[in-house]
C-alpha positions in Angstrom: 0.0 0.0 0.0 1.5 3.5 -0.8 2.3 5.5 2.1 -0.6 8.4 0.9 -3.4 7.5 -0.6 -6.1 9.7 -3.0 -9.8 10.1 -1.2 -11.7 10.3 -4.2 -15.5 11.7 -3.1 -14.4 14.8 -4.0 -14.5 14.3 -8.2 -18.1 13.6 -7.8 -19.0 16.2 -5.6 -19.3 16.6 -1.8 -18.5 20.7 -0.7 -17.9 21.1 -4.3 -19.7 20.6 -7.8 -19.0 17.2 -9.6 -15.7 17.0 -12.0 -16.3 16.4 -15.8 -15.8 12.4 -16.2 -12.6 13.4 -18.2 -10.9 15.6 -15.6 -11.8 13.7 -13.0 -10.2 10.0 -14.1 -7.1 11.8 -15.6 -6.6 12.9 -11.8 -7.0 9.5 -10.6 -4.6 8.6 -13.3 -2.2 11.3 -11.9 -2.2 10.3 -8.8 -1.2 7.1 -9.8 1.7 8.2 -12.1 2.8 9.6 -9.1 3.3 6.4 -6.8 -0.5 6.7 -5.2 -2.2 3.3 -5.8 -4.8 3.1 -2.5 -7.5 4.7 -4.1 -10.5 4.7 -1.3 -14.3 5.4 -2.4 -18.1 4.5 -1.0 -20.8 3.7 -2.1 -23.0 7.2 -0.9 -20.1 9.2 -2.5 -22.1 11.1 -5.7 -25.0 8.7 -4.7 -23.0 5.7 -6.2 -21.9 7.6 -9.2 -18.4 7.7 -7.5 -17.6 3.8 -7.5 -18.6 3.8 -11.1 -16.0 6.5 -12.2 -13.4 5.3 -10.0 -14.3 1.8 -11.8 -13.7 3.6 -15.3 -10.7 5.5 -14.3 -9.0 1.6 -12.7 -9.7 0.2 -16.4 -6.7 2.5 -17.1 -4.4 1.4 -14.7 -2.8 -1.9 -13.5 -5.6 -3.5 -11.1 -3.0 -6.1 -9.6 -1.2 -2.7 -8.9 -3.9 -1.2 -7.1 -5.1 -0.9 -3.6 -9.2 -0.5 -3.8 -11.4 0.5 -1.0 -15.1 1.4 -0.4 -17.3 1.1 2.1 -20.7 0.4 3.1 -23.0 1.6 6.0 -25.1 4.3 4.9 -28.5 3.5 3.8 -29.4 7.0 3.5 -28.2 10.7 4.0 -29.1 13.7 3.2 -28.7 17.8 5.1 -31.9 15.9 7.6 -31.5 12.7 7.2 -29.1 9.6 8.1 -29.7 6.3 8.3 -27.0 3.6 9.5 -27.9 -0.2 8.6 -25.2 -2.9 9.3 -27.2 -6.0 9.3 -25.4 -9.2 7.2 -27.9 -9.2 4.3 -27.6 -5.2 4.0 -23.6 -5.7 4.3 -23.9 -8.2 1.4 -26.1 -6.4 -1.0 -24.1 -3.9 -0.6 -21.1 -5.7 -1.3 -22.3 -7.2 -4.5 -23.8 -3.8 -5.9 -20.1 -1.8 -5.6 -18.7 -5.3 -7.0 -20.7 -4.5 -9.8 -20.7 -0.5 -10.0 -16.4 -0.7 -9.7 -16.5 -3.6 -12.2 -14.0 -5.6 -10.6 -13.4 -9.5 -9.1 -12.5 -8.2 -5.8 -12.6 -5.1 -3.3 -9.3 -4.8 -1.6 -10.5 -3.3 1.7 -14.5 -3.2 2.3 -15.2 -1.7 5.3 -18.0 0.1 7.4 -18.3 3.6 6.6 -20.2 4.1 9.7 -21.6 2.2 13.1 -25.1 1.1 13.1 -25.8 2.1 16.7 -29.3 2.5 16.0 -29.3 6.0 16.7 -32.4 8.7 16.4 -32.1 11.2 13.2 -30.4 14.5 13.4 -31.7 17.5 14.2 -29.5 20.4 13.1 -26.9 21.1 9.9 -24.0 23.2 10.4 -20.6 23.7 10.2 -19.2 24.0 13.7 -15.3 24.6 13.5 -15.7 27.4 10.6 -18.7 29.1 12.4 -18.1 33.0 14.2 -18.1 31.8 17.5 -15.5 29.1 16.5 -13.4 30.5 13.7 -11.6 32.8 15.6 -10.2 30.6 18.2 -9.1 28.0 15.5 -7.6 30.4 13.4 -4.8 31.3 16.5 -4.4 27.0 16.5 -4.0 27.3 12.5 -1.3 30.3 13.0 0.9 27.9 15.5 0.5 25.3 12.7 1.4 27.6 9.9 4.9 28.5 12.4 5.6 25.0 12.8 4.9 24.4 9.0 7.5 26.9 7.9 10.2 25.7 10.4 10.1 22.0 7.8 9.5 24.3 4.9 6.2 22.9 4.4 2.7 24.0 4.0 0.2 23.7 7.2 -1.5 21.1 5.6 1.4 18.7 4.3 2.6 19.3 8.2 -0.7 17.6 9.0 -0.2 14.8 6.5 3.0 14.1 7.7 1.8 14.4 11.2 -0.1 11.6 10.4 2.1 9.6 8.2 4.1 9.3 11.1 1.6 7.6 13.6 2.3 4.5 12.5 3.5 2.1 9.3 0.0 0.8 9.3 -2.1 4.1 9.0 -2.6 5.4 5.6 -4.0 9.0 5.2 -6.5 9.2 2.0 -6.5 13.1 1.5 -9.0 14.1 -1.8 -9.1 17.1 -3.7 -10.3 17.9 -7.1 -6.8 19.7 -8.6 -3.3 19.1 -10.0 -1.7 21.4 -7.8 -3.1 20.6 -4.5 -2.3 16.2 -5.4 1.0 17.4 -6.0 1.2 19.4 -2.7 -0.4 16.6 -0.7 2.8 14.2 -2.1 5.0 16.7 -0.9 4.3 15.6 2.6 6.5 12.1 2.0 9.4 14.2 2.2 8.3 15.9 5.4 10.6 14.1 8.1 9.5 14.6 11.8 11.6 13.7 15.1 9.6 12.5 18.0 10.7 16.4 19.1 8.3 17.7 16.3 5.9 15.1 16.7 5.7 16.3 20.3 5.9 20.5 19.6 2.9 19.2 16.7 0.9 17.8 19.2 1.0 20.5 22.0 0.5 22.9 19.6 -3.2 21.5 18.6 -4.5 20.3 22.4 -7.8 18.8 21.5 -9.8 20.7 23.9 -8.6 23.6 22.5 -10.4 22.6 19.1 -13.7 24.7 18.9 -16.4 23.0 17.8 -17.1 19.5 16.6 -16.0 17.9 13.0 -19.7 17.5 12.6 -22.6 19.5 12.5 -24.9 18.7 15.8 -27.4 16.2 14.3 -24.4 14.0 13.0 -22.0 13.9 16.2 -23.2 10.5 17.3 -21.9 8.8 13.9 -18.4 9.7 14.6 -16.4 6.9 15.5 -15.9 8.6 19.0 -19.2 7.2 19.8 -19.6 4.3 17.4 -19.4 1.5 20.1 -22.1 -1.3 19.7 -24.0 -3.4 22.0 -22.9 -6.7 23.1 -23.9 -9.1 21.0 -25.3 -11.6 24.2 -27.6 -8.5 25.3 -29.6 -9.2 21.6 -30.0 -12.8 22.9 -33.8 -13.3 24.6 -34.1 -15.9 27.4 
């Protein structure tokens, strides 16, 4: 598995419109040119569209040379709306529809995009770190970022990257984006070395209380893996 992997929900649209079908495989193709060959989709990404124009854009490349991943989890979603469903026959219906959407023998890494904790529908949508209240506090945790950043002579975000290249030979950070330019930046992190000194200064420079606000809006806080464990399975059991 390459040490940075391309998140590709992005070329079918998520903050952003969708990419033409053109741009968007010859980035996937880029990426790849580059040394990138984990390649990680879903099947709610563009509502499906994504797994067929990663499938279309892998017909280009290699498959034996390629690390695929989607997930599963996600019955439904929308600004209101989110349903979680993680029962075997949903898990393998699931499995067998990307199978056929990638067009492909086999899925590399198929994994749970979310926990089905059975969970009540959200109530709220929002953006919580990049609201007023919030901005200005993380903006001061940016600026200690962006002065650590330039002491490696990278940008804040490929400090981040390699922040997290460095936890650990088996994590793999799947960073997306829809442009040349940023791919290109994201790869600059691989040259990024960090000392356990910088790992340390990194990590005392971003407490996580300081952090204002949550990643997710209110109504989606409970589907973060922070909260995502599951019952036992003997308390299903009846006597």
């Amino acid at each position: 598995v390459s040490k940075l992997g391309f998140g590709c929900m992005g070329l079918s649209g998520a903050y952003n419109d969708p990419l033409p079908e053109e741009d968007a495989i010859s980035i996937i193709n880029y990426a790849f040119s580059k040394g990138i060959t984990f390649f990680d989709t879903a099947d709610v990404y563009g509502d499906t569209a994504n797994e067929v124009l990663l499938g279309k854009a892998l017909k280009q490349l290699p498959r034996e040379k390629i690390q695929l991943a989607t997930k599963f989890g996600i019955a439904r979603i929308s600004f209101t709306d989110m349903r979680i469903n993680g029962s075997p026959e949903y898990v393998r219906s699931c499995c067998e529809a990307s199978l056929k959407r990638l067009d492909v023998d086999y899925i590399d890494l198929y994994y749970q995009h979310r926990v089905d904790t059975s969970v009540p529908i959200e109530e709220t949508k929002g953006h919580p770190r990049f609201q007023a209240e919030n901005l200005d506090k993380n903006k001061s945790i940016y600026d200690r970022i962006e002065s650590l950043a330039q002491k490696h002579q990278a940008t804040p975000a490929q400090l981040a990257l390699a922040w997290v290249l460095h936890q650990g030979e088996d994590v793999v950070p799947i960073p997306g984006t829809t442009k040349i330019k940023n791919l290109d930046q994201n790869l600059g992190a691989l040259a990024v070395k960090l000392s356990e000194r910088d790992l340390r200064e990194i990590s005392e420079a971003v407490p996580i209380d300081d952090v204002a606000g949550g990643r997710y809006y209110n109504g989606l806080e409970h589907i973060s893996w922070k909260f995502a464990n599951t019952p036992p399975k003997d308390s299903r059991i009846s006597i």
